[in-house]
LUMGUMI-327439 format. One record per residue (C-alpha): x, y, z. Coordinates in steps of 0.2 Angstrom, whole numbers, padded with zeros to 4 digits, always signed. Example, Ala and Ser with C-alpha at 12.3 -4.5 7.8 and 13.67 -1.06 7.14 Angstrom:
<sites>
+0062-0022+0039+0068-0005+0036
</sites>
This chain:
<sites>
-0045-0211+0012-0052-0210+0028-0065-0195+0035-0052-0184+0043-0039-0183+0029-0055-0179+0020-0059-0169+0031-0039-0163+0033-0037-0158+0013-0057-0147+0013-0051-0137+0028-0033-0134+0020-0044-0129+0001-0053-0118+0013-0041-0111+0021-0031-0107+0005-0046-0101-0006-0050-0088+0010-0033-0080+0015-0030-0077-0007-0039-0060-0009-0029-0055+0010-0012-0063-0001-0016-0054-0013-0020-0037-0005-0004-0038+0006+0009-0041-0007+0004-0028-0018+0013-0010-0022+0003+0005-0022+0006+0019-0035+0010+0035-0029+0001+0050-0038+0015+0057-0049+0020+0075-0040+0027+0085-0054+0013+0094-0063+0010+0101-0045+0025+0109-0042+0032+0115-0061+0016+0122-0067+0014+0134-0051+0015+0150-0052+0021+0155-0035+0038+0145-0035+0052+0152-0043+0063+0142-0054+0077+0137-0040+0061+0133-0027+0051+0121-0041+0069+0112-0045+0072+0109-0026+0055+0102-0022+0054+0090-0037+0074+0085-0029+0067+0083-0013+0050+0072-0021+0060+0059-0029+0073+0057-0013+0056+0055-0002+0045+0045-0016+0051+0028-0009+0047+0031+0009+0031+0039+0002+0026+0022-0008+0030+0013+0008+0020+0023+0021+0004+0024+0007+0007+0003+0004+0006+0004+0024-0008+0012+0023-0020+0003+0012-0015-0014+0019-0019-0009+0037-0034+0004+0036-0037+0014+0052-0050+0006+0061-0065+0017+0069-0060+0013+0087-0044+0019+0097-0031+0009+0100-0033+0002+0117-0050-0004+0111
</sites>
């Protein structure tokens, strides 16, 4: 093997060995916090009004775990963003 296959194959390990931990952040699914307790143990909700919000948590939980997966993979950054 010549210098810059060498050269070729450490800059590929490198490459591979620093986007992993990025991989591994961006693939992964983030749990939601589950809901229910919240809304059944309340005193302040009738029976109809604690039934219709745990419906209307489970019809929303997926766009929920995509918008918080969103969210941990793409942190807001201190600056605006025209900066």
């Amino acid at each position: 093997m010549n210098g810059w296959t060498v050269a070729l194959i450490g800059y590929v390990v490198i490459a591979v060995a620093t986007f992993a931990p990025v991989g591994h952040v961006l693939l992964k699914d983030v749990e939601l916090y589950p809901g229910g307790p919240s809304f059944e143990q309340s005193p302040w909700f009738t029976e109809q009004a604690k039934n219709q919000l745990s419906q209307h948590y489970e019809r929303i939980r997926g766009t929920l775990a995509y918008w918080k997966t969103q969210t941990v993979k793409y942190p807001p950054t201190p600056f605006p963003s025209g900066w």
